[in-house]
C-alpha positions in Angstrom: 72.1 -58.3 -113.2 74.0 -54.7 -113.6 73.2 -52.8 -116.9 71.8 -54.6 -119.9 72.1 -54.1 -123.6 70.3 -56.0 -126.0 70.1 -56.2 -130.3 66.9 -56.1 -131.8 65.9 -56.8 -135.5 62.5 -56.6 -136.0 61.5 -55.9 -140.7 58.1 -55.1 -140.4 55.3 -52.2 -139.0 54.0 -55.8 -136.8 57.4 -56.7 -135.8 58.5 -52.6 -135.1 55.1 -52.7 -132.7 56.5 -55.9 -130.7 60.1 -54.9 -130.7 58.8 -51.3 -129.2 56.5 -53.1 -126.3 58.9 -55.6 -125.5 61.3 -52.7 -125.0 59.4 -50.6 -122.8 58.5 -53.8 -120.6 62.4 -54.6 -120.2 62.7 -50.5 -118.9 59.6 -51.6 -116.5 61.3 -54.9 -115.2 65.4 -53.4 -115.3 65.4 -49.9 -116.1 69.8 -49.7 -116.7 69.1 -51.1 -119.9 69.8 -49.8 -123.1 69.2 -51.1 -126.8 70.9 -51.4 -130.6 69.7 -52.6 -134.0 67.3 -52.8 -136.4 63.5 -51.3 -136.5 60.8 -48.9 -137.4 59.6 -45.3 -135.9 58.1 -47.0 -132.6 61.6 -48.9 -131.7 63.5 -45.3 -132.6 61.0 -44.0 -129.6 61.8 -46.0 -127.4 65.1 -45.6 -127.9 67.0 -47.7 -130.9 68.8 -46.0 -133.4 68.4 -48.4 -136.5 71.1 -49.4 -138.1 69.3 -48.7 -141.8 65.8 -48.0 -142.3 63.6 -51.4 -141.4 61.1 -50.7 -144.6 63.9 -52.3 -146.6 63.2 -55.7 -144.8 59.5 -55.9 -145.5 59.5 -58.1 -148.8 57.0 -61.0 -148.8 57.0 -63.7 -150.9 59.8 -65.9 -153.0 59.8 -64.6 -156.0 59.4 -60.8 -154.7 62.7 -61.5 -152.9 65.0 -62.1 -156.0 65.7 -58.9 -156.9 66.8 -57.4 -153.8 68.8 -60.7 -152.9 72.3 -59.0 -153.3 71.2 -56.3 -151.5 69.5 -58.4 -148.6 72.8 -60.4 -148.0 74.5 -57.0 -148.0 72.1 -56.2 -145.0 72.5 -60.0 -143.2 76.5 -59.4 -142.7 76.3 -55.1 -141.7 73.8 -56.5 -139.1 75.6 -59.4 -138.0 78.3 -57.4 -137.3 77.0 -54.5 -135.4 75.5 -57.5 -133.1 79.0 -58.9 -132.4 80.8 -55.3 -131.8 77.4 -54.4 -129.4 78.4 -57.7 -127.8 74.5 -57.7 -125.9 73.6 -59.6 -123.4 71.1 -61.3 -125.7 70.3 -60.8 -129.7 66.6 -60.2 -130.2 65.3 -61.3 -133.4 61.7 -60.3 -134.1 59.5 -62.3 -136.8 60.9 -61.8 -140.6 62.8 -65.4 -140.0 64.4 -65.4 -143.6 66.3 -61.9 -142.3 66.6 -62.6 -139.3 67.5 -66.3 -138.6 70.3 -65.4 -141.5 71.8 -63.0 -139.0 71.6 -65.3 -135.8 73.6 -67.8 -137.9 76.2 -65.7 -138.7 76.1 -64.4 -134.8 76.3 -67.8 -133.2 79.1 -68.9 -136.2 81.5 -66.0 -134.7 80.5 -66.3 -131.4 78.5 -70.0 -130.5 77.7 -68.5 -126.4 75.9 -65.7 -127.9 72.0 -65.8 -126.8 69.6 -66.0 -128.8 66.2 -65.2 -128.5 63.4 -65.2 -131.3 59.7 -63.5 -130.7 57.0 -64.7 -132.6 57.1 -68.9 -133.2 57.4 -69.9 -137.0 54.3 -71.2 -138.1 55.5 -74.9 -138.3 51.9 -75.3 -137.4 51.0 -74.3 -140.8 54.0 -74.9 -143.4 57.3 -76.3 -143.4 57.6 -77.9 -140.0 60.9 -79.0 -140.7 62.1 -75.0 -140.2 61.8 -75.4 -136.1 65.1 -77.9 -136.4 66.6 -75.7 -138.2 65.7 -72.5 -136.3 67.1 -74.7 -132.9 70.7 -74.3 -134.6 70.9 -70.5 -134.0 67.5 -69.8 -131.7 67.7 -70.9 -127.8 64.3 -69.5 -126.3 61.6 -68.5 -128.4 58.6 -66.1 -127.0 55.5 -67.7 -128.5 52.5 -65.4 -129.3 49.6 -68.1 -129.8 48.7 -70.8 -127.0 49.6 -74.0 -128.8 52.6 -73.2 -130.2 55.2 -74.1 -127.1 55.2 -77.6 -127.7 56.8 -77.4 -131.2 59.3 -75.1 -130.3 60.0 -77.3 -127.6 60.3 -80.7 -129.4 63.1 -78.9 -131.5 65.4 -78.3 -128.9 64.8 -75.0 -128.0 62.9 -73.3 -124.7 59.6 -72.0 -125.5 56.9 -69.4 -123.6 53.8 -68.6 -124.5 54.0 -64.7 -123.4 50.1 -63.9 -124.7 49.5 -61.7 -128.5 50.1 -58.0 -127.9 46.6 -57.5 -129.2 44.8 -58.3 -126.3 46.4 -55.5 -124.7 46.4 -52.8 -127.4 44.0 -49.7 -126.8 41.0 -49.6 -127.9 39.0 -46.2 -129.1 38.0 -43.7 -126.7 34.2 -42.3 -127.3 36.6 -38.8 -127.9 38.5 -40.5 -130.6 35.1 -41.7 -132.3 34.1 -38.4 -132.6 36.4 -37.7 -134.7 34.7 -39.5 -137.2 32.7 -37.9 -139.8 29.0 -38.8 -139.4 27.4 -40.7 -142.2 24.3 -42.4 -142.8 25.2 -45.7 -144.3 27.3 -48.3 -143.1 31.4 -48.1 -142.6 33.1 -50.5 -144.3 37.1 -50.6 -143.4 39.4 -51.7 -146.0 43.4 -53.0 -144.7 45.1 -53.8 -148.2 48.3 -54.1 -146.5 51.5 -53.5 -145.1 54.0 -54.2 -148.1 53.6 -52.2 -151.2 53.3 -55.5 -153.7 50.6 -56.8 -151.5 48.8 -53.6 -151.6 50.1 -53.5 -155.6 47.8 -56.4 -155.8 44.6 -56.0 -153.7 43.7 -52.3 -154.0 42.2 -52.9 -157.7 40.2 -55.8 -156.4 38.9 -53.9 -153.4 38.3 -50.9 -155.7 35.9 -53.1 -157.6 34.3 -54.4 -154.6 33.3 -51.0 -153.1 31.2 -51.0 -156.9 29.2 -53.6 -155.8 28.8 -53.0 -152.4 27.9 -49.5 -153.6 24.8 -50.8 -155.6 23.3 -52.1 -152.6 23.9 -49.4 -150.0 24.7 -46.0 -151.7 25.4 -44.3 -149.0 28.5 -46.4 -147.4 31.4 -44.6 -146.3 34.9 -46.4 -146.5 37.7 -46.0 -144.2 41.2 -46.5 -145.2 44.0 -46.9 -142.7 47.5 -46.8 -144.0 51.0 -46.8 -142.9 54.0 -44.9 -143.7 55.7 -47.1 -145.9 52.7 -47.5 -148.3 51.1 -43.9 -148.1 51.8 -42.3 -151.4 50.6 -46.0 -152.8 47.4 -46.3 -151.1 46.7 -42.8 -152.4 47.5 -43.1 -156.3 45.3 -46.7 -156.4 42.5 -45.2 -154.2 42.1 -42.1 -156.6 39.5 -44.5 -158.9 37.3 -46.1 -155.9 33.7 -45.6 -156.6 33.4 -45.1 -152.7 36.3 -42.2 -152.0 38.0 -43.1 -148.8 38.7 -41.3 -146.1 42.7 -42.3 -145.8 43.4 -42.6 -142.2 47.5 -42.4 -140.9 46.9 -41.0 -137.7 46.6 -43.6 -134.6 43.7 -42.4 -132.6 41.9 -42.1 -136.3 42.5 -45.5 -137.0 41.6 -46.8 -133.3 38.2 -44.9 -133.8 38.1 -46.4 -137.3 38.4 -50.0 -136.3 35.9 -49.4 -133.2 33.5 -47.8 -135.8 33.6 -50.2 -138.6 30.5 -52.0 -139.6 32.5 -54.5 -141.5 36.2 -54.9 -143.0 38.0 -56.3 -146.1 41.5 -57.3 -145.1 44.9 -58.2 -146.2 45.7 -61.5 -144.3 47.5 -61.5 -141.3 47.6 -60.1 -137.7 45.1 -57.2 -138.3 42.9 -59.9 -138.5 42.9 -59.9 -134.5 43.2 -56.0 -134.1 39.5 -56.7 -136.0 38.5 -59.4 -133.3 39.3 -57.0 -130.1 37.4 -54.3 -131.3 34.2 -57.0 -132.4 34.4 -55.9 -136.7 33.2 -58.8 -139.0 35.5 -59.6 -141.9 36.5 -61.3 -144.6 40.3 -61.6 -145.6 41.4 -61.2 -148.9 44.7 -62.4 -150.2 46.8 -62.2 -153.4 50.2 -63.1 -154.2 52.3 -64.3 -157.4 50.9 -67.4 -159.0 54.4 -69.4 -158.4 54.8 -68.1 -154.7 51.2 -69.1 -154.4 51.9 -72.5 -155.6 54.4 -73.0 -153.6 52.7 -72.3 -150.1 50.0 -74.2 -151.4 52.3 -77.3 -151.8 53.6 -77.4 -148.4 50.4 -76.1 -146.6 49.3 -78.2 -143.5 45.8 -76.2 -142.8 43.3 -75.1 -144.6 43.0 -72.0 -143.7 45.4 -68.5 -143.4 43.6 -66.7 -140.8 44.4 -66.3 -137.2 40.9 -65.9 -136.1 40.0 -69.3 -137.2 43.1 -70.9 -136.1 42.7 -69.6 -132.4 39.1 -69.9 -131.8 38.8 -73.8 -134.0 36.4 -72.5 -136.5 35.9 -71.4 -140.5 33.9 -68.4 -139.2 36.0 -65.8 -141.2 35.4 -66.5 -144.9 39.0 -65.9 -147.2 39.2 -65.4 -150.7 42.8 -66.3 -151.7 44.6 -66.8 -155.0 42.2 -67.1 -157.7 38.8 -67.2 -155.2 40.5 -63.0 -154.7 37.6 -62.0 -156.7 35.2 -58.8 -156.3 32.3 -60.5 -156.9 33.0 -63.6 -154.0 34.1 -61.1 -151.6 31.1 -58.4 -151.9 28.7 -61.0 -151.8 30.2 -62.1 -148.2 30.6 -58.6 -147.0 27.2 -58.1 -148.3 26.1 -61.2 -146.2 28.2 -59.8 -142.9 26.1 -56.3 -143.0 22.9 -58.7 -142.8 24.5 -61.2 -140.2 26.8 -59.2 -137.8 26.5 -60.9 -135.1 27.6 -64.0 -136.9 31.4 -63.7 -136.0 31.3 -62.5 -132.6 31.7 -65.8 -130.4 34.8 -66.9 -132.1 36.3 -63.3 -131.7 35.3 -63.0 -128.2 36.9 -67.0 -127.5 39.9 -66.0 -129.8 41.2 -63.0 -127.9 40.2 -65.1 -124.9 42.7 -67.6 -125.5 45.8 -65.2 -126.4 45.6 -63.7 -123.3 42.8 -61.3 -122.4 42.3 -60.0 -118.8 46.1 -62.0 -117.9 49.4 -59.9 -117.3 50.0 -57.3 -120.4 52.1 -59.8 -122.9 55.0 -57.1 -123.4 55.8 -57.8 -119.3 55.5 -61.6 -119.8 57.6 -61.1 -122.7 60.4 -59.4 -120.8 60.2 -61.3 -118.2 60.5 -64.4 -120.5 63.9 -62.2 -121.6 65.5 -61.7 -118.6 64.8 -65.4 -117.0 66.7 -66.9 -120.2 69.7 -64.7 -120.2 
């Protein structure tokens, strides 16, 4: 095939994680490859210089979006057009569809013959299944990162693999990384408000009044805090009021050791709930957004439920508090009931990372290899 170059977008930490696997699996499987675009700190080490810094992608939510729209549409066309002067073998769009489909448009409008390829399937399984026909217009192969999702992707005209979750093949804490750990008496309890600063805006308060609670009944718990770059300083100021004073955890071996660790978790949804199922931690996912945005999903929701672990494995064993059920008093009354039960979670964690791909071939090589065979 001779050297390879290829443009990635990925707009969030979970798409930045992908985007850097995917990379080093395309080195493994042709090493004269080289890479452009968009991403986060683990693309830039594998080699991507990004084009602008990816934290000004990660906006969730309708009405969030407004007020950068100007700015995002700015973004859409410098993107767009770094692709078509890269001219790459393929154009790699990573998740964050409302960024990135909105460059692939513009890319196949100036040049139709340009590939396409989109990792991580919308969830037309979930909401708006009219957005796979639409995708089909500037996606041709999609990389699929849950087991039942091929089939839509197919029936909208596009090719579809299901190249297993990256999850099942992230590392898991070494008994030297546990001891890192300070040693405490009462139980762990992990709290993940988030990636994006308004979602973290939103749940720190209500988690803040949960540790109270929680407190009451086991004095002694200790809270871990795992945070990310882009929301540090936040986590920080609306941590400085817990009742329980977290230990604030950036460092990757800390928050491996953490997660291992963890006697239960609170959680922001989305995909941490399956870094929780490989390493066995109960939780329960907590979610709040703005009322109208809220609304809105609600309207065109086609399952009842938000969290992958439930999805996967075809139960309701993770309990969510969403919306107006995002209440301190619902949530530390299940957390409470998880310390008491722990066990109660663990079959559909073990059959969910089961069925994304556990013991197969490491998803970033079937994810290249997915790559290279749809050039």
């Amino acid at each position: 095939m001779g050297a390879l170059r290829f443009f990635l977008i990925a707009g969030e930490p979970s798409g930045d994680r992908l985007g850097a696997a995917l990379m080093a699996g395309l080195k493994t499987l042709h090493p004269d490859v080289s890479f452009s675009g968009i991403g986060g700190p683990l693309m830039q080490a594998q080699g991507l210089q990004s084009l602008f810094p990816m934290e000004e992608l990660s906006i969730m939510g309708l009405v969030e979006v407004l007020p950068k729209y100007l700015h995002l549409k700015r973004r859409i066309r410098e993107a767009a057009a770094a692709c078509l002067a890269c001219q790459p073998a393929a154009l790699i769009t990573i998740d964050s569809p409302d960024f990135c489909l909105r460059v692939a448009a513009q890319v196949k409008a100036a040049k139709p013959m340009q590939r396409t390829i989109h990792y991580v399937a919308p969830s037309v399984w979930a909401w708006r299944p009219g957005r796979a026909a639409k995708m089909a217009k500037v996606i041709d192969h999609v990389l699929a990162l849950l087991p039942f999702e091929p089939p839509y992707m197919t029936a909208a005209g596009m090719s579809c693999d299901f190249v297993g979750h990256p999850v099942v093949s992230e590392a898991l804490a070494t008994p030297a990384e546990l001891a890192l750990l300070p040693a405490g008496q009462g139980p762990l309890i992990l709290t993940l408000p988030g990636s994006r600063r308004g979602e973290v805006s939103r749940l720190m308060p209500v988690i803040g009044e949960t540790l109270a609670q929680l407190k009451a009944v086991h004095p002694t718990a200790r809270v871990a805090l795992p945070t990310l770059r882009g929301v540090a300083d936040l986590v920080r100021s609306l941590s400085a009021d817990w009742p329980i004073a977290p230990q604030i955890i950036e460092d990757a071996a800390l928050k491996r050791a953490a997660f291992a660790a963890a006697d239960v978790a609170i959680a922001a949804s989305g995909t941490v709930s399956l870094e929780l199922a490989a390493n066995g931690c109960p939780m329960v996912i907590a979610y709040d957004m703005n009322p109208l945005t809220l609304w809105l999903m609600r309207r065109a929701a086609l399952i009842d439920t938000v969290t992958l672990v439930n999805l996967v494995s075809e139960t309701r064993a993770v309990p969510e508090f969403i919306g107006e059920r995002c209440r301190a008093d619902l949530i530390a009354a299940a957390l409470l009931d998880l310390l008491q039960n722990p066990g109660s979670q663990a079959q559909a964690m073990q059959l969910t990372m089961q069925r994304l791909g556990q013991g197969q071939q490491p998803p970033h090589l079937r994810a290249a290899a997915s790559v290279l065979a749809n050039l």
